[in-house]
LOSEVEX-995547 format. One line per field, with one value per residue (C-alpha): residue number from 1; residue in one letter; x, y, z. Coordinates in nm, 3 decimals, decimal comma. Example, Ala and Ser with C-alpha at 12.3 -4.5 7.8 and 13.67 -1.06 7.14 Angstrom:
<recs>
num: 1  2 $
residuo: a  s $
east: 1,230  1,367 $
north: -0,450  -0,106 $
up: 0,780  0,714 $
</recs>
This chain:
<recs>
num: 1  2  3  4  5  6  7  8  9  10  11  12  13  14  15  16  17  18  19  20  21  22  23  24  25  26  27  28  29  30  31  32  33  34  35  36  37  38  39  40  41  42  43  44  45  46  47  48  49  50  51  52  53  54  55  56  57  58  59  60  61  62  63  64  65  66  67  68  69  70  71  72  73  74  75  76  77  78  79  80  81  82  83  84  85  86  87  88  89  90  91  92  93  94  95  96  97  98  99  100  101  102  103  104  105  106  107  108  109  110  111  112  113  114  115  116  117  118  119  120  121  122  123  124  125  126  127  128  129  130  131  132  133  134  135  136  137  138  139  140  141  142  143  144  145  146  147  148  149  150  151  152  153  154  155  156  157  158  159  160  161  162  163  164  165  166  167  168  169  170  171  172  173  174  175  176  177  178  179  180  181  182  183  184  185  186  187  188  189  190  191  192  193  194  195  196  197  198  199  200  201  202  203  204  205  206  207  208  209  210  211  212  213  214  215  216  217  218  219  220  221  222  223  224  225  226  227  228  229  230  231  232  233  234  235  236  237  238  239  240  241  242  243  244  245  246  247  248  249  250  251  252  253  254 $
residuo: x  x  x  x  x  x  x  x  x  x  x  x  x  x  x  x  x  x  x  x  x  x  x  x  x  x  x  x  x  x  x  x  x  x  x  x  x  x  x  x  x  x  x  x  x  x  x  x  x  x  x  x  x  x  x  x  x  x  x  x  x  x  x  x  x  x  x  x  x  x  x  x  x  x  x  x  x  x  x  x  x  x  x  x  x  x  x  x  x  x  x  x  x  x  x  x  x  x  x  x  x  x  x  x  x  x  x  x  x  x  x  x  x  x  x  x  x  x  x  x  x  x  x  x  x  x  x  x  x  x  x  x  x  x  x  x  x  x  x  x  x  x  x  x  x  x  x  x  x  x  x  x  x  x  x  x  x  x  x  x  x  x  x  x  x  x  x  x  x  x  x  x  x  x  x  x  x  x  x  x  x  x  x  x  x  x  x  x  x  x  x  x  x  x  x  x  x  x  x  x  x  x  x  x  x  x  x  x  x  x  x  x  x  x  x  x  x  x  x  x  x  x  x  x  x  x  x  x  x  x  x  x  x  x  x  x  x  x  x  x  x  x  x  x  x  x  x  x  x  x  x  x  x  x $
east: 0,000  0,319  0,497  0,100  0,083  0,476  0,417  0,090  0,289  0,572  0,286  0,129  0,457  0,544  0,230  0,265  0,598  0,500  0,144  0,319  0,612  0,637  0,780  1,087  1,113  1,471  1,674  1,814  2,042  2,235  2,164  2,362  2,659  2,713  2,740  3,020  3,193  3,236  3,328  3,603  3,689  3,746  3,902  4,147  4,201  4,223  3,855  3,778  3,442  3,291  3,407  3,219  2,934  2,860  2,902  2,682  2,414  2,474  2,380  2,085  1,964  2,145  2,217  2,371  2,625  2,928  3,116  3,009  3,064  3,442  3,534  3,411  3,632  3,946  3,841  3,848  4,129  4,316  4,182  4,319  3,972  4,106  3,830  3,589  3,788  3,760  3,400  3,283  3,560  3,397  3,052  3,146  3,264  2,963  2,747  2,951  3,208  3,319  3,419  3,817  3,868  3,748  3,975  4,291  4,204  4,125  4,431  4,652  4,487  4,555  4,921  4,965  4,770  5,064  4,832  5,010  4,861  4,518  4,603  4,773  4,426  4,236  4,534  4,531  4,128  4,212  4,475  4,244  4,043  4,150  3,955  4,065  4,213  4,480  4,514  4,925  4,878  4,717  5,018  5,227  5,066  5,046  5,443  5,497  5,263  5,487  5,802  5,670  5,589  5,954  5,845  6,095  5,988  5,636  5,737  5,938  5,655  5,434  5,627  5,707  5,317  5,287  5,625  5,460  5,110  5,280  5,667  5,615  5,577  5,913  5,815  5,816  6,116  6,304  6,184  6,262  6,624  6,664  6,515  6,750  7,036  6,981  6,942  7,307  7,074  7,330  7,254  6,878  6,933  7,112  6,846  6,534  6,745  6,817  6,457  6,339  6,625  6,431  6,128  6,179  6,399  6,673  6,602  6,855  6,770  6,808  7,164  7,287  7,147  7,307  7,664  7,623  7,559  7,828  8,095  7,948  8,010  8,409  8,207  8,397  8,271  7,864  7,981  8,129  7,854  7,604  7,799  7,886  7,493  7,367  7,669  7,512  7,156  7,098  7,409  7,170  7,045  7,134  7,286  7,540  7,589  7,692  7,913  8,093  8,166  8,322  8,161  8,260  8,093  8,241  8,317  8,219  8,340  8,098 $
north: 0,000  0,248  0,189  0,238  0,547  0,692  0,603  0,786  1,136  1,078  1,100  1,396  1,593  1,482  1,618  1,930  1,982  1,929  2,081  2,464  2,439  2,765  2,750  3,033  3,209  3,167  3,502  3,468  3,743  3,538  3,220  3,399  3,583  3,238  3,047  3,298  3,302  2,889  2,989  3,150  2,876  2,698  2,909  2,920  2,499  2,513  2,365  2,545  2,320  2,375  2,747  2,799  2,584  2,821  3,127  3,048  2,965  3,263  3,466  3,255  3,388  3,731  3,794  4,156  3,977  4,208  3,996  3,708  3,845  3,945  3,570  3,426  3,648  3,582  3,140  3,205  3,375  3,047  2,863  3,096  3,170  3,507  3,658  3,530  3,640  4,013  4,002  3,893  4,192  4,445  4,282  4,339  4,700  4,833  4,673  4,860  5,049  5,117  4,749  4,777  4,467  4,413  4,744  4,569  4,252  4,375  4,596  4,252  4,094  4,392  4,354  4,017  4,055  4,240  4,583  4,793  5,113  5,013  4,851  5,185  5,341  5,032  5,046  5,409  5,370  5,067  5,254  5,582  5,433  5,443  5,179  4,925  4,638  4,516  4,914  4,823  4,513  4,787  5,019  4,748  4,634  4,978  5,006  4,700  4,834  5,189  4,979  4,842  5,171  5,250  5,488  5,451  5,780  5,667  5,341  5,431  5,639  5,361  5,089  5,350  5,363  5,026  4,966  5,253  5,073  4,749  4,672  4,318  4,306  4,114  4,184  4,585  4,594  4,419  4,654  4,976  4,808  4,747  5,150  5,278  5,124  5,231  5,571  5,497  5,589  5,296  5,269  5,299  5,002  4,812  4,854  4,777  4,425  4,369  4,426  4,219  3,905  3,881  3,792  3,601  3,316  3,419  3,439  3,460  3,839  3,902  3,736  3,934  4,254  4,131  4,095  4,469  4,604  4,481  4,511  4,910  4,883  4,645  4,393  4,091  3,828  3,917  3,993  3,662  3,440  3,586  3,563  3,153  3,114  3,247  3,079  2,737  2,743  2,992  2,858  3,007  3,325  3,644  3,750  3,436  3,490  3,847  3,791  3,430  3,734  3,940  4,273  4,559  4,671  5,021  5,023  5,311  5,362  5,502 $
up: 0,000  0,079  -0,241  -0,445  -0,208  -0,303  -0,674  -0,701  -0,501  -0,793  -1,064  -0,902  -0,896  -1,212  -1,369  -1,165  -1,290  -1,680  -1,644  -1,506  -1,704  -1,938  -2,249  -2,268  -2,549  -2,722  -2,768  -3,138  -3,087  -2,799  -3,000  -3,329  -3,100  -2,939  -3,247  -3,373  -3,069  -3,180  -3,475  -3,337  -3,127  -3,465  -3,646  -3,372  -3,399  -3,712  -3,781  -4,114  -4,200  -3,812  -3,816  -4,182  -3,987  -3,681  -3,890  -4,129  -3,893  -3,736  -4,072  -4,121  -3,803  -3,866  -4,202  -4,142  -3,846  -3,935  -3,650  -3,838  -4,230  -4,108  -3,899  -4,238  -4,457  -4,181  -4,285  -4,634  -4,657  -4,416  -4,707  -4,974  -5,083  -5,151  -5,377  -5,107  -4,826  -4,967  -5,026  -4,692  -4,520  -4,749  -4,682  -4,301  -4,309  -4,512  -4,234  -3,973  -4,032  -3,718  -3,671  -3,608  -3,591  -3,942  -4,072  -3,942  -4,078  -4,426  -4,405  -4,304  -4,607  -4,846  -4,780  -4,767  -5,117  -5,244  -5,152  -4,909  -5,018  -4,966  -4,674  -4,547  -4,597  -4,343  -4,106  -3,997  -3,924  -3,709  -3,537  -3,503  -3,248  -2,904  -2,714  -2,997  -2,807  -3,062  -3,096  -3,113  -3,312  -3,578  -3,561  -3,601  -3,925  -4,055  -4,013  -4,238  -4,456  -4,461  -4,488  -4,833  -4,939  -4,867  -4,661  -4,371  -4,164  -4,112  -4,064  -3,747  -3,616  -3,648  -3,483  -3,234  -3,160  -3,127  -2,868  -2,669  -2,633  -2,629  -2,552  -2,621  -2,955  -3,123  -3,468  -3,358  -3,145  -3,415  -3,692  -3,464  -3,425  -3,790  -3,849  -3,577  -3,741  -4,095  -3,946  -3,744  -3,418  -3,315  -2,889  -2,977  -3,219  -2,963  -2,683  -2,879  -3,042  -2,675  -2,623  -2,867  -2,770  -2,484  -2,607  -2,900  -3,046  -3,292  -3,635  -4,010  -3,942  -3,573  -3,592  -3,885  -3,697  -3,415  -3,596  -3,769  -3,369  -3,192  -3,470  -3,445  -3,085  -3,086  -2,874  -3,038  -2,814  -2,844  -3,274  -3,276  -3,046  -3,316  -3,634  -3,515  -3,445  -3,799  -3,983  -3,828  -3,779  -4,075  -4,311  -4,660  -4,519  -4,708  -4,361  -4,380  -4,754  -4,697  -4,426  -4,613  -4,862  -4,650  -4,685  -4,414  -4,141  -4,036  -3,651  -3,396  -3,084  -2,788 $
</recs>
């Protein structure tokens, strides 16, 4: 008679529970945002088929997603789907222009399309805005950009924007070396290659950099550690070839 008694309770909640359920009504806007923030997530592994997934249900729910319309352009362009790529960036700036994030990443594209002026033209909106979180990342891009222009003067101020928002930045600290050095600003070379040896593992042109500094400065040990490092690991570099060939590097003392 108990266990009739505790079976009939169960059905009684039971029905209670199914009888005042409500049914909530789904937010599309958080369903959308959530399914590009996954693909993000796969863009980031590498996932290009479950990246193209999320973010094209997002534009079925939200077809003028310029989040969404830019992460898809960033995937097509992984899969050198170039003409894609650049509709879906332009696609995402005409929705909202004041989307940074898709400036800088059009401008990135531009020059790695061979593009720097146009790129020049995205860059310095991204870097206009000063609550843009890659904000350095931006000035760093637009002094690549200037440097294939051959346009060394706003190169320098560029990377110098981006060391003074962010000091971590290898690729920066190693072009305001390089700059400082063409410009024979020789201890300013020296302390932003220090700078960037810090942070980063040595590359063909960090090591020849590294020889033309210290043979400017008669440190013969640090000219030699660096000149034995890029002769092995980087034996075919235009840095090796150049010094196999024996070409001077005038001396200065400080």
């Amino acid at each position: 008679m108990r266990s009739l008694r505790l079976g009939w309770v169960l059905l009684v909640l039971l029905g209670c529970v199914s009888t005042d359920q409500q049914v909530v009504p789904v937010d599309e806007q958080e369903v959308a945002s959530r399914a590009i923030e996954l693909g993000v997530a796969y863009l980031r592994q590498g996932d290009y088929t479950r990246a193209k997934d999320n973010l094209m249900k997002a534009l079925a729910i939200d077809e003028d997603s310029a989040r969404a319309h830019n992460t898809l352009a960033i995937v097509f362009q992984q899969e050198r789907e170039f003409e894609l790529a650049e509709r879906y960036f332009l696609r995402a700036i005409s929705l909202d222009p004041a989307l940074i994030a898709a400036r800088n990443n059009y401008g990135a594209f531009l020059y790695a399309r061979a593009r720097p002026a146009e790129a020049v033209t995205q860059l310095q909106i991204a870097t206009e805005d000063r609550f843009y979180e890659r904000r350095a990342q931006a000035f760093e891009n637009l002094g690549v950009a200037y440097l294939a222009l051959a346009d060394q003067g706003l190169a320098l101020a560029a990377f110098e924007r981006a060391a003074a928002l962010n000091a971590r930045l290898p690729r920066t600290l190693l072009e305001l070396a390089d700059l400082n050095f063409q410009q024979q600003d020789y201890p300013s070379a020296r302390d932003y290659f220090l700078r960037h040896k810090a942070l980063a593992p040595d590359s063909a042109r960090s090591l020849y950099l590294c020889v033309q500094i210290y043979t400017i400065f008669l440190a013969v040990r640090e000219r030699d550690q660096c000149t034995e490092d890029l002769m092995r690991i980087f034996p075919a570099s235009e840095g090796a070839k150049t010094l196999r060939e024996g070409s001077p590097i005038e001396a200065h003392n400080e």
